[in-house]
C-alpha positions as CSV (number, residue, x, y, z in Angstrom):
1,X,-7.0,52.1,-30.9
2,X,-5.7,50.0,-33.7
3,X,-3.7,47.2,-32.7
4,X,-0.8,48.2,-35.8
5,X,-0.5,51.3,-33.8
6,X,0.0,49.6,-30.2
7,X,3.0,47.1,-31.2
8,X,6.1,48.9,-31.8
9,X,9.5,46.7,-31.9
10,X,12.6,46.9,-30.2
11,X,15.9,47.8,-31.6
12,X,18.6,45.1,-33.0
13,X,21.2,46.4,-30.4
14,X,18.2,45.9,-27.5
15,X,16.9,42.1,-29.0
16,X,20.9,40.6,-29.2
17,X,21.0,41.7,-25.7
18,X,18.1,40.5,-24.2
19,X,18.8,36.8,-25.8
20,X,22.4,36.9,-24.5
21,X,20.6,37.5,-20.8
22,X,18.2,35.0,-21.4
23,X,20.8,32.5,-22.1
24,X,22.8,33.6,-18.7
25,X,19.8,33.8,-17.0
26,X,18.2,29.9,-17.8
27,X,22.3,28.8,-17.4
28,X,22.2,30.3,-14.1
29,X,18.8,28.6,-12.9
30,X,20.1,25.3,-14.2
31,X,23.1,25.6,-12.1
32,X,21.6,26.3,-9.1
33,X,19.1,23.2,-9.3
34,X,22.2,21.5,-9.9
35,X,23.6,22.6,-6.5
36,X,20.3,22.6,-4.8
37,X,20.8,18.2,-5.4
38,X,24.6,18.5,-3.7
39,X,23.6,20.6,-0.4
40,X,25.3,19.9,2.8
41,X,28.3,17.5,2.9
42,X,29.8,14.3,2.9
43,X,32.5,13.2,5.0
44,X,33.8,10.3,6.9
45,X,33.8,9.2,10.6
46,X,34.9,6.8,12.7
47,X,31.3,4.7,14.1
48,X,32.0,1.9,16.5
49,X,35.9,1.4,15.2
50,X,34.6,1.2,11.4
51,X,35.1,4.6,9.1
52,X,32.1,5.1,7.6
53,X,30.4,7.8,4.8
54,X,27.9,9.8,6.4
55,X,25.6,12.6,4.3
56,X,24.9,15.3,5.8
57,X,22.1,17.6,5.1
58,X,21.8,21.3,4.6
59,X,19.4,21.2,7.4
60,X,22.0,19.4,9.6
61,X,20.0,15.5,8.9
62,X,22.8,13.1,8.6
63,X,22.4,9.5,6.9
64,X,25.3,6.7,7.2
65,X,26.0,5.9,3.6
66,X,27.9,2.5,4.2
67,X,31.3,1.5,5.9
68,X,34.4,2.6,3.3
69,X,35.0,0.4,0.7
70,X,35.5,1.5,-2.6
71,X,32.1,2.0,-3.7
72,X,31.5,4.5,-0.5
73,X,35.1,6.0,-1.9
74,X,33.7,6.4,-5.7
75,X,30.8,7.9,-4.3
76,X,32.8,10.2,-2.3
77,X,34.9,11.2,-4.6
78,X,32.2,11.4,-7.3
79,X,29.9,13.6,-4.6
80,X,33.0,16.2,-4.1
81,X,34.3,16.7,-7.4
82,X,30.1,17.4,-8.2
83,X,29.9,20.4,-5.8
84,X,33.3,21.5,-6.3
85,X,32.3,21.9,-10.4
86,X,28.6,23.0,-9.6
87,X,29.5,25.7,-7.0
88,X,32.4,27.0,-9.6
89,X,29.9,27.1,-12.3
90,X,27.4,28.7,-9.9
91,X,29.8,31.4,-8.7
92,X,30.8,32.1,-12.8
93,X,27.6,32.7,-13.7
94,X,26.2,35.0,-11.2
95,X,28.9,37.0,-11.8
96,X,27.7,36.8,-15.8
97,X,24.3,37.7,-14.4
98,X,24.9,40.9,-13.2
99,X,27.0,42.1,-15.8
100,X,23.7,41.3,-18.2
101,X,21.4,42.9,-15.8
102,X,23.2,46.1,-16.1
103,X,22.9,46.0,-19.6
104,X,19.8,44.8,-19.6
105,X,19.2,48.4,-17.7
106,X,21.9,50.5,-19.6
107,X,20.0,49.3,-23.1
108,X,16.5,49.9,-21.9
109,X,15.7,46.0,-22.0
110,X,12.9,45.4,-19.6
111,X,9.9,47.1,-18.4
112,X,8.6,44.9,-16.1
113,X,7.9,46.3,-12.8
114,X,10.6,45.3,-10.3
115,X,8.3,44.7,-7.9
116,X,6.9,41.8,-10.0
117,X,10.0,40.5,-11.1
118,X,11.1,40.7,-7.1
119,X,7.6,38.5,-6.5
120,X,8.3,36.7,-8.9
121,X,11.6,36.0,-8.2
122,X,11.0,35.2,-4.4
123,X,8.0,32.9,-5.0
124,X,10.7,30.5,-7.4
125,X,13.1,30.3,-4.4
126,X,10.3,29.3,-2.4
127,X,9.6,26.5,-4.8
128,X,6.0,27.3,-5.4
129,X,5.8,29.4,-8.6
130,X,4.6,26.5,-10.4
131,X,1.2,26.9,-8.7
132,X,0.7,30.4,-9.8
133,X,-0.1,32.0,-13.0
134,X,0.4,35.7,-14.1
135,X,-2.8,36.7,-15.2
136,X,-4.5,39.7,-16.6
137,X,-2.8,42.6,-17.7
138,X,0.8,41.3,-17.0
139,X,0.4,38.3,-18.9
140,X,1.1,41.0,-21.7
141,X,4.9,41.5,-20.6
142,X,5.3,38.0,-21.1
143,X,4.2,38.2,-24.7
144,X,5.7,41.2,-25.5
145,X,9.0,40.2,-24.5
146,X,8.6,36.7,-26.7
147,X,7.8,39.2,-29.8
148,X,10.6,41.5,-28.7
149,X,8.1,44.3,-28.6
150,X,6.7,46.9,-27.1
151,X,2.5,47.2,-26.6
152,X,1.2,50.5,-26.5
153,X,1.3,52.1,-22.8
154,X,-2.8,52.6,-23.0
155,X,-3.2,48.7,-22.9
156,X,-0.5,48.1,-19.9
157,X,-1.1,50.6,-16.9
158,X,-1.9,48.8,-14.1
159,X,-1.3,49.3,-10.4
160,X,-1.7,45.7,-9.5
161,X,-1.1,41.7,-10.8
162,X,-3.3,39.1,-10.9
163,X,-2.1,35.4,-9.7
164,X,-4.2,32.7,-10.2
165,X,-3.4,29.9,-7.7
166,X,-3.5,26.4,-9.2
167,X,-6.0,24.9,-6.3
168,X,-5.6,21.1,-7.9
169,X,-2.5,21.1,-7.0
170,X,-2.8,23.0,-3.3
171,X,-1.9,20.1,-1.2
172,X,2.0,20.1,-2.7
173,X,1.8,24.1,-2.0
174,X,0.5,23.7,1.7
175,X,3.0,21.1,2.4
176,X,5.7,23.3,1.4
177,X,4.2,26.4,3.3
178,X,4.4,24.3,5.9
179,X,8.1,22.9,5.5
180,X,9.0,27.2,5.0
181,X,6.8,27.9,8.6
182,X,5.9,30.9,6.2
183,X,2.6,32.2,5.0
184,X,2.1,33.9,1.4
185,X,2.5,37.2,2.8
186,X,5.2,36.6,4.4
187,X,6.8,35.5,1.3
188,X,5.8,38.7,-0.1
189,X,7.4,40.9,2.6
190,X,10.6,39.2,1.8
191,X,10.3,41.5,-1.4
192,X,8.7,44.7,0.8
193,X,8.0,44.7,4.2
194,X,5.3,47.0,3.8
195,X,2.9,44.5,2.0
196,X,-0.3,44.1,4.0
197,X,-3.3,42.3,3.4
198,X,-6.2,44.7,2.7
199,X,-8.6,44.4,5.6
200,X,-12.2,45.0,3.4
201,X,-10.5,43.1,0.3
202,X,-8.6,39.6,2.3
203,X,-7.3,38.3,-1.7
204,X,-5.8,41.7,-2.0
205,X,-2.2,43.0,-0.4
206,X,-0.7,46.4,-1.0
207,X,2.5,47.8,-0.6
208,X,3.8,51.5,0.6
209,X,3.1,52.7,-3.2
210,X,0.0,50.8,-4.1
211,X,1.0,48.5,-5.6
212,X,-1.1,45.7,-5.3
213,X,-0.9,41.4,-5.7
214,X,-4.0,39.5,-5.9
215,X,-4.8,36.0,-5.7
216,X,-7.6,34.5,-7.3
217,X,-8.6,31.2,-8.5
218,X,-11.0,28.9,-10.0
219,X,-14.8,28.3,-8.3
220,X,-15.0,26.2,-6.2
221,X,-15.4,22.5,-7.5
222,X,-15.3,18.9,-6.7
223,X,-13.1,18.9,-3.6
224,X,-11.7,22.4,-3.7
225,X,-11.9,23.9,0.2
226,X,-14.0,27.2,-0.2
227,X,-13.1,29.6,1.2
228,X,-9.5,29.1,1.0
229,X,-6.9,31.4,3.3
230,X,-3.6,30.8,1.8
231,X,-2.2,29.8,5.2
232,X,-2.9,29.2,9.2
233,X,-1.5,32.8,9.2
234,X,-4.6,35.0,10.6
235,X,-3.3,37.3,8.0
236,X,-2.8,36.1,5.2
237,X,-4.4,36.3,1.7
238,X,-8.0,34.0,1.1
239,X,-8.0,33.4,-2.4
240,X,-11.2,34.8,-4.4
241,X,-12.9,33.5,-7.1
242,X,-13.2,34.7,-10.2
243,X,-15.6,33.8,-13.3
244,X,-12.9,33.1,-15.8
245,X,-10.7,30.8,-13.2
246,X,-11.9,27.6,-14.3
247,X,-10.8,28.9,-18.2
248,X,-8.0,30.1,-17.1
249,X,-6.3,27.2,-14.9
250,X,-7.2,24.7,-17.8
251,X,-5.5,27.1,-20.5
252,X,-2.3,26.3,-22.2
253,X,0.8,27.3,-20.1
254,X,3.4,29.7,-21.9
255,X,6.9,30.5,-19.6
256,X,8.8,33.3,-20.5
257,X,11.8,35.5,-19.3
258,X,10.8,38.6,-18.5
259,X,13.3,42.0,-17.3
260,X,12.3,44.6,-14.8
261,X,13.4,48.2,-15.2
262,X,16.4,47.5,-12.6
263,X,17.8,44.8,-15.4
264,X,16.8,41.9,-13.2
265,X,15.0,38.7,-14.7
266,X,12.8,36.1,-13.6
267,X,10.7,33.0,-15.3
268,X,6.9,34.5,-15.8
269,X,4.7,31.8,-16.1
270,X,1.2,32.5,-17.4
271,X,-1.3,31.3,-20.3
272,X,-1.0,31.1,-23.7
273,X,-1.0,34.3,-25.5
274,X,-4.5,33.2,-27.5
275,X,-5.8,30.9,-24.8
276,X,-5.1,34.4,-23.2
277,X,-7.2,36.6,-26.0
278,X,-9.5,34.2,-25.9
279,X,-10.9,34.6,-23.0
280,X,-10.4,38.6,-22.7
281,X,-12.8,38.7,-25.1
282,X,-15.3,36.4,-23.7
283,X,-14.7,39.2,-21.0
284,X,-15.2,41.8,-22.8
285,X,-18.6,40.5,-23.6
286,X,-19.8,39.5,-20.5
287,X,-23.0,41.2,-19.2
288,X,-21.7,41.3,-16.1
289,X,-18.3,43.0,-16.5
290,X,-17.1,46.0,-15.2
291,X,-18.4,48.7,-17.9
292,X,-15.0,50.5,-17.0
293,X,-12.9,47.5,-18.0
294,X,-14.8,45.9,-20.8
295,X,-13.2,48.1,-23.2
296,X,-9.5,46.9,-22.0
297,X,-10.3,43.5,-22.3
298,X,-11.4,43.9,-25.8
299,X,-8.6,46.3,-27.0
300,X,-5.8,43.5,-25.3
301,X,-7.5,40.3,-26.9
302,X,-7.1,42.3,-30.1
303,X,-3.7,43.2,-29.4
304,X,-2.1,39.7,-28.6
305,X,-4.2,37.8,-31.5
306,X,-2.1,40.6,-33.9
307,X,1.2,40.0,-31.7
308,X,1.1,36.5,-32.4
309,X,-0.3,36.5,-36.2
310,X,2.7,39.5,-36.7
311,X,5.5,37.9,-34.5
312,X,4.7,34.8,-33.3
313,X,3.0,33.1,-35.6
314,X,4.5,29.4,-34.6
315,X,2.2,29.6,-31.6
316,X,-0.8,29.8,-34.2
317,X,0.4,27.2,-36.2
318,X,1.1,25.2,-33.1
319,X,-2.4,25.8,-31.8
320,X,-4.0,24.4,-34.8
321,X,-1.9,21.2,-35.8
């Protein structure tokens, strides 16, 4: 298939509104980090006959901030008129939010499945979507979205997502895993409970419809644990490793918006579009690969290097100053 015929764009009234959700959507996140910094409370209380500041956090920790004075009051002050402005701004722009996200679906914005943009979505509020990548096959939403096109359906059906775990940085994500008292598949049962680890297949889970997540990463190297079980959960994911993972984490990063089918949003992160073509080709001429998906690979690294020479062609010019 030639890659002029697998690109097709989207129309003017479907591009103005995905950059007005965009914009709602990035505000939004902003905000919310914002609030995330004023959690809990301050207030004042009387400690051996001397009124003091205490903090209070949103897990119930408190911290004496100093007896009054009117540095403790500034800082009072300063603290409540900072939540009052960032929970106002917070409330205003959710309420933005979902007015774009029914566009988003009245206007035929997004394609993205929703279980993805749900994964996605639930992995951020965890705080560790930084240590995964989107990989393989819907990497290409991510680039199609930045082109405001549409690839060809031949080169996009898929029944599951690849997510490459960053093991460099797994310390950071065990100590929040362990902060959470969660496991990685309990994360992902947030989204659907029906999620289960596949018993013959332990870096694989699938949901009630088949859909399925996998985890892979790098080989193993210098001081990376192998194997690696995402958790002290007996049943959760161990991460696999793949040929291409060492490629793959050291490729360019490239963050992008994307919009499921229901109109929601959520920050893909994932390679560079032709760090990305790169190495699908590489695939594609491996000896060892899959004679079933060699074909794919080579059709896709074709695809994005035209995306990006077409619509994008800042990332080429970027890629080679």
């Amino acid at each position: 298939m030639p890659a002029a015929n697998t690109l097709f764009e989207l129309s003017e009234s479907q591009k103005r509104q995905y950059i007005d959700a965009e914009t709602v959507f990035l505000a939004t996140a902003q905000a919310q980090k914002a609030a995330f910094e004023v959690r809990g409370s301050m207030f004042w209380r009387d400690l051996k006959g001397t009124r003091t500041l205490i903090r209070s956090t949103a897990s119930g920790g408190q911290k004496s901030l100093g007896a009054y004075s009117e540095v403790t009051q500034k800082l009072f002050d300063s603290f409540m008129q900072r939540k009052t402005n960032v929970e106002a701004r917070v409330k205003a722009l959710k309420a933005q939010l979902v007015i774009q996200q029914r566009l988003n679906r009245a206007l035929r914005v997004g394609r993205v499945p929703n279980v993805v943009v749900d994964v996605l979505n639930e992995l951020e509020k965890a705080g560790v979507a930084a240590h995964f990548l989107v990989v393989g096959t819907h990497a290409l939403y991510a680039y199609e979205t930045a082109a405001g096109v549409r690839i060809a359906e031949q080169a996009m059906a898929t029944r599951d997502v690849d997510m490459l775990f960053d093991t460099r940085k797994r310390l950071a994500f065990f100590t929040i895993m362990q902060k959470l008292d969660s496991s990685l598949i309990g994360l992902l049962r947030k989204v659907d409970a029906s999620f289960e680890v596949v018993e013959e297949q332990h870096y694989t889970a699938r949901n009630k419809d088949g859909f399925e997540v996998d985890i892979i990463r790098r080989m193993a190297r210098d001081l990376d644990p192998h194997p690696l079980r995402m958790s002290d959960a007996e049943d959760d994911f161990w991460a696999v490793q793949v040929s291409m993972g060492d490629k793959l984490a050291a490729a360019r990063r490239f963050d992008q918006v994307v919009v499921g089918t229901s109109g929601d949003m959520a920050l893909m992160r994932t390679v560079h579009p032709l760090d990305f073509a790169r190495i699908k080709l590489a695939l594609s001429q491996q000896l060892g690969r899959d004679p079933n998906k060699r074909g794919k690979d080579a059709l896709q690294a074709t695809i994005v290097s035209a995306l990006v020479a077409e619509y994008l062609p800042h990332l080429a010019a970027d890629a080679s100053s």
